[in-house]
N, C-alpha and C positions, 0 to 999 in steps of 0.2 A: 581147089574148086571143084573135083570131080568125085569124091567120098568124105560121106563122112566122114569127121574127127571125132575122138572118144572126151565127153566134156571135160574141160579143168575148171579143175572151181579151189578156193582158199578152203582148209582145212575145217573152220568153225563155218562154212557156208556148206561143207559138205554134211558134218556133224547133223546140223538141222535142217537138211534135206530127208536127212536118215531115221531122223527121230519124227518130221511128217509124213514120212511112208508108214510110219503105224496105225494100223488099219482098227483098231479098236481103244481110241486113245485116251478114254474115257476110265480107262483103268492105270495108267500111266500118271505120272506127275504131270502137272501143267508148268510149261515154261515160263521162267519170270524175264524183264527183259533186263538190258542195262540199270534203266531210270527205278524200275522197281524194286531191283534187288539193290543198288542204292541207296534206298528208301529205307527197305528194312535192316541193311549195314548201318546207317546213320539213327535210326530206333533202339540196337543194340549197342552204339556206341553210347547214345546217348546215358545211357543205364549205370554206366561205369567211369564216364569223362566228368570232370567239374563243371556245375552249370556256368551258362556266361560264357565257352570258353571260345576265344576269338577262330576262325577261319576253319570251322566246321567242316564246311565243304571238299577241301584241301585235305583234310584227317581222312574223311570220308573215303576219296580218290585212293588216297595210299595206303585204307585200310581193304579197298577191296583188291587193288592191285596182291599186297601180302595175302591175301584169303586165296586168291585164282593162283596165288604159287604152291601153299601149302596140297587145295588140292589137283593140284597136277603134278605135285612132287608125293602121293599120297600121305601125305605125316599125317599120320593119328590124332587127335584131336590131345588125348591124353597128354602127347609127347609135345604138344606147343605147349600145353598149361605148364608141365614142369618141368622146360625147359626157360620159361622166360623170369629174367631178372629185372630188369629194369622195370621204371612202372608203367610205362607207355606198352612193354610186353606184356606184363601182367593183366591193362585195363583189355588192349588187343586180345589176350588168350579166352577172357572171361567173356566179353562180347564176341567172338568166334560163334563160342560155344552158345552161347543166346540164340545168335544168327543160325546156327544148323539145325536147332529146335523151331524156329520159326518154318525153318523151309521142309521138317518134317511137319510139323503140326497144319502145316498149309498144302502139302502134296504139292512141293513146288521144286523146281530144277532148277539153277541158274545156270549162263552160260560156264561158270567154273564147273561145275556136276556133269556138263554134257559126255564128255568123255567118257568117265567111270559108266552111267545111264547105257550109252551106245555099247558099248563094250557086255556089258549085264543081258541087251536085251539083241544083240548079235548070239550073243553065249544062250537063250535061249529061244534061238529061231524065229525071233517074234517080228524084224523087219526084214526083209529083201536085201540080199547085197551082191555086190558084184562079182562077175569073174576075176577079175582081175583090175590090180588096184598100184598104182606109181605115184611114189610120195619122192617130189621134187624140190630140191631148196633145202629140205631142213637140218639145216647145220645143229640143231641138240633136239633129239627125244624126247619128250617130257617120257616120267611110268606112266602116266594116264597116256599118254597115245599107245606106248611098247603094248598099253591092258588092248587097247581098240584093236592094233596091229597081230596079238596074239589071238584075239577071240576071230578075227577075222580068218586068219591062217588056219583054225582048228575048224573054222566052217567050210574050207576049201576053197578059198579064196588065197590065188597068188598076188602074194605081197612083193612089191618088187623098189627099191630103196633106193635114185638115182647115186651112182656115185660120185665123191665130189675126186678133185685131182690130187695125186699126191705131192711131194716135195719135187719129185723128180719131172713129172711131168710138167711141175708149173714152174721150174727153172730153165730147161733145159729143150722141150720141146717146142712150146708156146713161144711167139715172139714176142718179146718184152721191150720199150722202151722207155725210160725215165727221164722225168725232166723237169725244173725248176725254173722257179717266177716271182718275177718282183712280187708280188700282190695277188690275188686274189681276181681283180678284175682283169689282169694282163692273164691270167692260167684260165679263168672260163672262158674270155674272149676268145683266147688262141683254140680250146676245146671246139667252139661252135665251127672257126676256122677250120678246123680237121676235118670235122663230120663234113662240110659241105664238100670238101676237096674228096673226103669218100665217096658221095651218091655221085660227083659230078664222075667220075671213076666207075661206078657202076650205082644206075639210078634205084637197083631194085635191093640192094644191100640194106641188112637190117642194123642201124648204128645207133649206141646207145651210151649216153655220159652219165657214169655215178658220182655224185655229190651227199659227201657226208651233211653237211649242213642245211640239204634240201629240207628237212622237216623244222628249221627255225626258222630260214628267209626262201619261201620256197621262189619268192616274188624276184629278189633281189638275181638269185641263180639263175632264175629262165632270162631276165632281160638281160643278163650278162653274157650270157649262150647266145642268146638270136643277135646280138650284137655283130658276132664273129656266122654264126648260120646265116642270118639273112639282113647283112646290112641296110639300114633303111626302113624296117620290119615297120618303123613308127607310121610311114605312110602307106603302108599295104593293104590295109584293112585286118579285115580278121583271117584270111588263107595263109597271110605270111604269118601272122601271130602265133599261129598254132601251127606252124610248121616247127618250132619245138613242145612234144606232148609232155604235159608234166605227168608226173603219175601222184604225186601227194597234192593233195586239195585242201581247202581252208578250211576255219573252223564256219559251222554254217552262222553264225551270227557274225561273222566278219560279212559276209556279202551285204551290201547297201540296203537290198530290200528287206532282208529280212532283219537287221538293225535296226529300220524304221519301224516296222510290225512291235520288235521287242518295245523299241521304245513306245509307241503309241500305247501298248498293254501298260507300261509302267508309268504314264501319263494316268492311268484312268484310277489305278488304285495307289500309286505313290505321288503322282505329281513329278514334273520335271525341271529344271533350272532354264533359266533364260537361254542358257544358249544352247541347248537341247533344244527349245522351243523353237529358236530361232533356224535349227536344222530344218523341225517339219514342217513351220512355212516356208521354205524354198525349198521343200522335196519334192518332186514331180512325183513321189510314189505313194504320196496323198492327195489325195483329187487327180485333177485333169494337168493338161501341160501348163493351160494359161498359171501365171503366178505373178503379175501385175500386181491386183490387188493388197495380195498373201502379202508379199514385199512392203507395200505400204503397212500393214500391221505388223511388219516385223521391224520397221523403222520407227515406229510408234512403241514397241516394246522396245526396244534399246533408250531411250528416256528414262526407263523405271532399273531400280538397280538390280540385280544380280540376284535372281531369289526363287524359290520353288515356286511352282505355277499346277494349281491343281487346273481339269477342265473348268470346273463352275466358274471359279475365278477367271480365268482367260477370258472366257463369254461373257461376263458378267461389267471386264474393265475395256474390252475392245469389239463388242460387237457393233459398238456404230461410228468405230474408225472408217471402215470403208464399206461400200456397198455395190463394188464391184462383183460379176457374179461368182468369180474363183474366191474371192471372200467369204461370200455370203453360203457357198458351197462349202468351203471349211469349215464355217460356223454351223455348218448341218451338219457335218461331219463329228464335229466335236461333240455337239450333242445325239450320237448315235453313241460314242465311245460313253457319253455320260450315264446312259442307258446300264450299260455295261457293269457298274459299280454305285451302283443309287443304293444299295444296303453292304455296306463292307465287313457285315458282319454273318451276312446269308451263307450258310454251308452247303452245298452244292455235289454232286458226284464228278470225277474228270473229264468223265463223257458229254455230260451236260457243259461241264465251264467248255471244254475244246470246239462243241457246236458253238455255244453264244460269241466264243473269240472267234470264228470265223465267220458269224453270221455281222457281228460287231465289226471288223475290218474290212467286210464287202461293202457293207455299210459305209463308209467311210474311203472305200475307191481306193484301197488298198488292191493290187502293186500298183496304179495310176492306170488313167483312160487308153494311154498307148498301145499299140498292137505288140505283143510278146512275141521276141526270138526264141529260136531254139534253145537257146542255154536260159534265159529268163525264163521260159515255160517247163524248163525242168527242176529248174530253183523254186519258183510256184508249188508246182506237186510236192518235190520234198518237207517245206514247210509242211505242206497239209497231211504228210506222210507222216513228220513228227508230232502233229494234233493226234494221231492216231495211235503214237507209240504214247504220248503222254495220257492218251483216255483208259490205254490198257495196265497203268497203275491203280486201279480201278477193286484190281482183287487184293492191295494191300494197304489200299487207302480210302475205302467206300468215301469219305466228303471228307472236303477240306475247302476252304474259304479263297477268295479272288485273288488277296494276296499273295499266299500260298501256292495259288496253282500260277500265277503270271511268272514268280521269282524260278518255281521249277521248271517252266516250260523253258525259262530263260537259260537256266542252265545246263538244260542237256540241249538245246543250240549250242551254247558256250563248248561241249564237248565232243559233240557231232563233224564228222569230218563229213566234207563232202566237196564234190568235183560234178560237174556236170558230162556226161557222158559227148563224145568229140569226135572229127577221126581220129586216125591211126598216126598220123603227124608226119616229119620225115627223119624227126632224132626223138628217140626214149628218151626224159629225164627222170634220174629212179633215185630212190635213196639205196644205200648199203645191201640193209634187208629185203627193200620193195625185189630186188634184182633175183631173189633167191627162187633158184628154178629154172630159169632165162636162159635162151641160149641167142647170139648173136653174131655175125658177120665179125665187126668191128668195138671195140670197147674203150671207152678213153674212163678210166678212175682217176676223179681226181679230191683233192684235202687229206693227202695221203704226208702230212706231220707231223710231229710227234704229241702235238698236244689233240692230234684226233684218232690216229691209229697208235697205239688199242685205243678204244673209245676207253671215256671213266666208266670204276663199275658201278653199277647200278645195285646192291642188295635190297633188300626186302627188308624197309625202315622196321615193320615191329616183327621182326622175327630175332630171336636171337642168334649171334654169330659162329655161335657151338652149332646150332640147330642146322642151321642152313649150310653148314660144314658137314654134319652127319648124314645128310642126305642130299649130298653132293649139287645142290640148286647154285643158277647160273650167279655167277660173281661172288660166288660165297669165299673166292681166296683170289689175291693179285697173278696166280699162274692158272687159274681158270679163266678169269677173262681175256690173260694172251693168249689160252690155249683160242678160244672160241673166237678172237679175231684173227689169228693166221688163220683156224678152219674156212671162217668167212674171203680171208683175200683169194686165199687160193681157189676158194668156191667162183669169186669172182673174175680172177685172173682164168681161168680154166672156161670159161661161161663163152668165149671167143678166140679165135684160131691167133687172133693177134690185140693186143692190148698194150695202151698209153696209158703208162701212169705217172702223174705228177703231184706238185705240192709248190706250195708259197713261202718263200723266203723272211716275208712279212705281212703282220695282221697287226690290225689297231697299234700300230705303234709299236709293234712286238717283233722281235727277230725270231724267228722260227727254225728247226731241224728238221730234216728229214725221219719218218718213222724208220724206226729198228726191221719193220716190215720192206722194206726195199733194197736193205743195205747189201742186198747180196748183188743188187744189180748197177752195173754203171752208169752215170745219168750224163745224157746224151742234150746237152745245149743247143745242139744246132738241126739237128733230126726235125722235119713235119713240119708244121704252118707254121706263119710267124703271128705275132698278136697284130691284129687287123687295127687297134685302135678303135677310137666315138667314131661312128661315121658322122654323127655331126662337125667333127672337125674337117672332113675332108668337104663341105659345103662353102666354110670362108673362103673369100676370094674368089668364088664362081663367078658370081658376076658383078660390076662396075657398081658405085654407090650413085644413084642417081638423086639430082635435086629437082624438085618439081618446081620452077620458078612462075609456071603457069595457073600454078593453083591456090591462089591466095582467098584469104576468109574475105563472104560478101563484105559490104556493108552496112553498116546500122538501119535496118528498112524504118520506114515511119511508124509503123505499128509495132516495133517491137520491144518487146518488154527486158529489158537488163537489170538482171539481179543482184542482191549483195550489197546494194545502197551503197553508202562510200566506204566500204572495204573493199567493194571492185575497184575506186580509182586506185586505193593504197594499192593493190595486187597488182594493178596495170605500173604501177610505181615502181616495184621489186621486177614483176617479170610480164611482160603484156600477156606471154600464153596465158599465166593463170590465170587474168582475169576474162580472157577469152572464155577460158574451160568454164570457171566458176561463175559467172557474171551471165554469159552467151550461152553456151550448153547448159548452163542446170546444172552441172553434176557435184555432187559432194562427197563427200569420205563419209561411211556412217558414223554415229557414235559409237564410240567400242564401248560392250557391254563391262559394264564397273558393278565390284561391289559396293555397296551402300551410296553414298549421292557422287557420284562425277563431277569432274573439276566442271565442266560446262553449265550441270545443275547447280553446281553451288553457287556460279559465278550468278547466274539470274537469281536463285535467292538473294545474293548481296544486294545484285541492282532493284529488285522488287523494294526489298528493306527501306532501301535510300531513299526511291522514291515514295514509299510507306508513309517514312518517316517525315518529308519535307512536302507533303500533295498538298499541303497546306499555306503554301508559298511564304515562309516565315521571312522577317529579316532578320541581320547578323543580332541585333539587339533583342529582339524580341529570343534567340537560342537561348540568347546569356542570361537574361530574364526567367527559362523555364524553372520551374520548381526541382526538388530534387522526385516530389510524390508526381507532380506533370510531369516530367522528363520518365520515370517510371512506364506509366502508365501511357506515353507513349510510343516507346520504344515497345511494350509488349504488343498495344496492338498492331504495330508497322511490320514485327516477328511474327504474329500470329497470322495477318493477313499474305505475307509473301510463304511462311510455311502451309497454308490451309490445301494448296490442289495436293501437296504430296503426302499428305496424311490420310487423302481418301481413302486409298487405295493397298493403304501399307500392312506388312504382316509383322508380326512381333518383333524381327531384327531391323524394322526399317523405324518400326513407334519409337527405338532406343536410339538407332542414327541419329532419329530427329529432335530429340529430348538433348542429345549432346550436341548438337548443330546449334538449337535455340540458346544453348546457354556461351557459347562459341560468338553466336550473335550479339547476346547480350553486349558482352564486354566488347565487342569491336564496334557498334552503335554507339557505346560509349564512348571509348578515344575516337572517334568520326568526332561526335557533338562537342569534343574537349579540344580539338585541332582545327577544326571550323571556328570554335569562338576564340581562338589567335588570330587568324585571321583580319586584315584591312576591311574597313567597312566594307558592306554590302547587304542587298535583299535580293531572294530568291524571286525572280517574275515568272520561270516555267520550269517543269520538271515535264520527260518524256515528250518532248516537242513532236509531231508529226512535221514534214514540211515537204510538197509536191515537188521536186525540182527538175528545171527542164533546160538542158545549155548544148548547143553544137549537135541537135538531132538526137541527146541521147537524154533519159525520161529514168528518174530515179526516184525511187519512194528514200526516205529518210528520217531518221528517229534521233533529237539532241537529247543524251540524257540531261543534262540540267544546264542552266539561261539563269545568269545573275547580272543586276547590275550593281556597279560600282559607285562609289564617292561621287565620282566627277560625270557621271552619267552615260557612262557609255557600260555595253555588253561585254560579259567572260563567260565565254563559253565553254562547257566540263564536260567532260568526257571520265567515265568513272573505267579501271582498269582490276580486277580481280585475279588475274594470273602473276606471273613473274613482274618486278617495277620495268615499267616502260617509261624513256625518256621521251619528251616532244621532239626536241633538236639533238644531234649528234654535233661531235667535238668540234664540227667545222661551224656552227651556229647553224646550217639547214638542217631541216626540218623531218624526220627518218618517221613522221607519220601524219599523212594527211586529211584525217579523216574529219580534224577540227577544221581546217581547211576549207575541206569540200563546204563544213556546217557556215563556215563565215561567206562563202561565196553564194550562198544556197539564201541568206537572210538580207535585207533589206534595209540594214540597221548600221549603226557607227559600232563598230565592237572594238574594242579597247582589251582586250588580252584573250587567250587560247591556254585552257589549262588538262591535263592529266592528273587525275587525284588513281595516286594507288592504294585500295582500300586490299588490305592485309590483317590477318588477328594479329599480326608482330608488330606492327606500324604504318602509319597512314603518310603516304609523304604525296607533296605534289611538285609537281615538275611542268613550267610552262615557259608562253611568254609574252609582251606587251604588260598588260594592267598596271598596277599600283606598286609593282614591290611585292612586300610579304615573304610569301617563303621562296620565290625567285626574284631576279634582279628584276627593276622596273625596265622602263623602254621608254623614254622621251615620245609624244604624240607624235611628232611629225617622223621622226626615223621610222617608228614602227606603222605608221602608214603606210610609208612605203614599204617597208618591208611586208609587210602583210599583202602588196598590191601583185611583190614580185612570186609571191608564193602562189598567190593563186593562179597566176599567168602558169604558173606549172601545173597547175589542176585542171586549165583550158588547155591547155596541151596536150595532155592525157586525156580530156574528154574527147578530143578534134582527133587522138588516135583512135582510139576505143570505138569512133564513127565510122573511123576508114577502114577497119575490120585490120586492127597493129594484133599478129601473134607471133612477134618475135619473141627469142626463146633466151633468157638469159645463163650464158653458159657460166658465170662465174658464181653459181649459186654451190652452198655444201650439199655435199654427197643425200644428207636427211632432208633439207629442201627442197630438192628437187626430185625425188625417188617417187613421192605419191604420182609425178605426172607424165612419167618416164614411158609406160604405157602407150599413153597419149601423143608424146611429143618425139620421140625418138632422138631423144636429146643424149643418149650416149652412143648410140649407131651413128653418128654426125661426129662426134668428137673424135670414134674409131677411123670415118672415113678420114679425116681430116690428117 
């Protein structure tokens, strides 16, 4: 805190510090970035790849990675062409060569050239450098650094090379202790356990945990740390959260906001899938916080099936779903995005697309109305950092079209690391590498097993084996990449006065060894913390299970409305909560978004059909009677009227759903009208009954789908079923569905039998009881009077609960049952106390 420090900065941040000290840069190559020299690698591959060929992107990646080794290992251009055999070398060697003509023909440097560049123009005085220069961490030299490091030393600049530790030093001085662990989550627990048992020891101690696997799950490893650092961390806020610093950050299109951004872009010029859709009406990072309305439109979209959604269309099928203002804000929003993409064929420059996408997402109340944190207001800039790195492909792509610039913006998000800038924390989390250079108090390494130390090696997919051999590059042989990982332990063992190293006995199911890298040392079981455990297990049992016998649900007030018609009484039948929740609160489970029509859709096509076909109140005689060209001609219109809303709206895959649906129909309209005229006399007197009903203070709307009478003049009332066959009565003869029930006690009439027809394309059966016989046993009139009287006394039962506010909670329900209300009901915390 009292002098200066002499700057550190990463290698390639020094590199292009050096190269913007040139004071006359206009004679100098222009730098290309990541995305552009990309750009022109994928131009050159393109030349010599077969067209068509799948995962472009990915050749791309691993043909610039091979290109940044070649030149920093200098090989010759010459010596890649005829060295390579394979044809993936060959296409590689030929696009190289393309590629280093463009970046002469362009006056252009990439970051692979920087080195050689720096080094040329150190060699002829042309930028500033320093007295004195410490190169920390670097376990291998490239030649292209040894060329910087030599033109450096000839300018009189000392060069000075941290040294790493020897064999002797990191056995024999250093304290070492080793130690092994069940799993994975028991070895970082115990890790964070150490670090904190360090600062509480000394608070201003620098302690830092290495984790090989930090760059796959960097997520998984920090909550495993804070576990054992700072029990609890879940309820801290964000000071305890960040009391472990990660040092590797996500990719920037993992963060939410800017996922959203990508996506709205790929809304405008690709269109998105329902349940994409369904993301950014509940994002709060479009529009404001309200999302009331949004939510009604996104429950309005789960109805339709499963299918791309450009904007026009969106706007076009749900703008007058609601008209709430967070709605009607969306809806202005989408038509800002529409702006966006009104010519998908307009060729544009990147500077230009990267203004209108930012002027398009503001537009559109991109990141949302809330006030931005620290880390949100630096994830904001960076996006708009990356607008800027994508406008400056500019000099290798003067225009290119919306689609074009969205998919690439997208993907160097996709490859962009970024971390938000934090404190200093109170534990380092580094990867292997990140640690290179570091020096520390305290070090715990751990994933120190055999299938991570040595790490796999990595060569250089299109170089060949010979090549990468002659010029001795990293992993070119199985004893250079042991060589290069003892360099690294020892680099890291050495990095602090004392160091924990451990390893996991088992992974995924796997039994594990210890690396060949520790065997020199004895591992010490009992040595340092112990593994702390979830601290959410140490919360059971705190405190007593309390039942609130004071707080029971009101009553039925008179003005209130109960939902559900009579599938609340059935629910209050099964378990009185649910028809509490479902009946009383409103609340539903959404429809889960389905490809092509959902069983629920289908089931109302069925029932529209039915009623279609009989709105004409036919009797059993007059069916039999129909023609075979009648029968035709009305079963198409009965199909053509219950398919007509879902046709409005449909895209190509949904006109074909429903062409196989119609003809689906056909034939099941038909066994309907062939199993109906078996059937004991009867005429149809209603279909689709409305009927107000009002018993014991509680007020039900209700809908009979079909009211026939019988022979002998009394009512059968049908209940149509399109899912699994449902019986009316269970094995003991009551009754396991009351909803015919509720219809007889709801009517004013003598009804004479209760049926269930299960309408299926495999078979139509029915299942009841009372009437005439037929396809179930009859019922003698007066028995079934009565029985009919005792039933409904159970449906006044349930109403006269349903009034007195009944939410008992049925515990004998299965596991799948009862799970949607488990939330709600605390029906397994109750079973726990018990």
């Amino acid at each position: 805190d009292a002098w200066l420090t002499p700057p550190i900065r990463s290698w390639n941040d020094w590199l292009n510090r050096q190269f913007s000290a040139v004071e006359n840069s206009a004679v100098f190559p222009t730098r290309l970035g990541p995305l552009a020299s990309s750009i022109l690698m994928e131009r050159s591959l393109r030349r010599y790849l077969p067209d068509g060929l799948p995962g472009i992107g990915g050749i791309v990646r691993q043909a610039g990675q091979s290109w940044q080794r070649i030149r920093e290992w200098q090989v010759p251009l010459a010596d890649l062409e005829s060295s390579a055999r394979s044809q993936d070398e060959i296409a590689f060697a030929k696009a190289a060569l393309d590629y280093s003509r463009q970046l002469e023909a362009g006056r252009w440097v990439d970051n692979a050239g920087m080195s050689g560049l720096i080094a040329e123009l150190i060699s002829g005085n042309r930028i500033p450098v320093p007295k004195k220069l410490v190169l920390a961490g670097f376990d291998r030299l490239s030649p292209a650094t040894n060329g910087v490091v030599a033109a450096l030393e000839k300018a009189g600049v000392t060069v000075v090379v941290a040294a790493s530790a020897d064999e002797t030093s990191a056995s024999n001085d250093l304290k070492l202790s080793v130690r092994s662990f069940d799993n994975l989550e028991s070895e970082l627990r115990t890790a964070g356990a150490w670090a904190r048992a360090q600062l509480e020891t000394d608070p201003r101690a620098k302690i830092a945990i290495v984790s090989p696997v930090l760059e796959n799950n960097a997520s998984q490893v920090t909550r495993l740390i804070r576990e054992g650092l700072v029990p609890g961390w879940q309820y801290g806020g964000v000071t305890f959260a960040a009391a472990a610093n990660v040092s590797y950050g996500r990719k920037l299109a993992e963060y939410p906001a800017i996922a959203i951004a990508l996506l709205l872009l790929r809304w405008v010029h690709q269109g998105v899938s329902s349940r994409e859709l369904s993301l950014l009406l509940r994002s709060r990072c479009v529009g404001g916080e309200l999302t009331d309305g949004r939510s009604r439109i996104e429950l309005a979209m789960r109805r339709h099936s499963d299918r791309t959604w450009s904007v026009e269309e969106f706007r076009r099928v749900f703008r007058d779903v609601d008209e709430s203002p967070d709605s009607l804000a969306f809806m202005d929003s989408a038509a800002e995005l529409a702006k966006l993409g009104l010519d998908q064929r307009e060729q544009a420059a990147p500077s230009g697309w990267a203004e209108r996408i930012d002027a398009a997402l503001t537009a559109a109340h991109w990141p949302g109305d809330a006030v931005l944190d620290s880390s949100e207001f630096q994830l904001v800039n960076r996006w708009r950092e990356l607008l800027n790195e994508f406008a400056a492909i500019e000099m290798v792509m003067p225009r290119l079209g919306l689609s074009d610039a969205c998919q690439r913006l997208s993907a160097l998000a996709s490859e962009t690391l970024y971390q938000p800038e934090s404190g200093r924390g109170l534990v380092q989390v580094l990867g292997s590498l990140e640690a290179a250079g570091l020096e520390f108090d305290r070090l715990w390494i751990s994933g120190l097993d055999g299938s991570q130390w040595p790490p796999p090696s990595r060569p250089a997919l299109f170089l060949s084996n010979a090549l990468q051999r002659r010029y001795g590059m990293p992993d070119a042989t199985p004893g250079d990449t042991l060589e290069f990982s003892r360099r690294v332990f020892k680099r890291l063992t050495s990095a602090a006065d004392a160091c924990e190293l451990s390893w996991s006995m088992n992974r995924d199911d796997l039994e594990l060894t210890a690396s060949s890298l520790v065997d020199a040392f004895s591992t010490d079981q009992t040595a340092g913390s112990e593994d702390p455990g979830w601290y959410a297990t140490t919360l059971t049992g705190f405190a007593e299970f309390d039942v609130l016998t004071d707080d029971a649900a009101p009553p039925v007030a008179a003005d209130e409305h109960i939902r559900g018609g009579a599938y609340t009484i059935q629910r209050h039948f099964v378990e009185p909560f649910a028809a509490f929740v479902h009946g009383r609160l409103g609340v539903r489970i959404p429809e889960p978004i389905a490809p092509g029509l959902s069983p629920s859709v289908r089931g109302n096509i069925i029932h529209n059909a039915l009623h279609n076909l009989l709105a004409g109140k036919p009797t059993q005689s007059e069916i039999i009677a129909w023609t075979a060209e009648n029968l035709e001609q009305r079963i198409g219109s009965a199909i053509d009227a219950a398919l007509s809303e879902h046709g409005l709206n449909a895209d190509k895959v949904m006109r074909r759903i429903i062409a196989i649906e119609r003809t689906r129909l056909r034939q099941l309209l038909y066994d309907f009208v062939e199993a109906e005229a078996a059937r004991p006399e009867f005429a149809v007197i209603d279909v689709e009954k409305s009927i107000d009903y009002a018993s014991f203070g509680i007020r039900l709307g209700l809908r009979i789908d079909r009211i026939d009478k019988m022979a002998n003049g009394r009512l059968l009332l049908i209940d149509y079923k399109t899912g699994l066959p449902k019986s009316l009565l269970g094995q003991s003869g009551e009754p396991t569905d009351l909803q015919l029930i509720v219809y007889a006690d709801a009517l004013n009439a003598e009804i004479g039998g209760l049926a269930l027809i299960n309408v299926d394309s495999r078979v139509i059966t029915y299942k009841g009881a009372g009437g005439e016989g037929g396809p179930w046993k009859a019922t003698d009139d007066d028995e079934w009077d009565a029985t009919l009287a005792a039933w409904q006394s159970q449906v006044h039962v349930a109403l006269q609960e349903i009034s007195a506010g009944d939410v008992r909670i049925n515990l004998l329900q299965s596991v799948s049952e009862a799970r949607p209300l488990n939330i709600l009901s605390r029906k397994e915390e109750q079973k726990r106390a018990d």
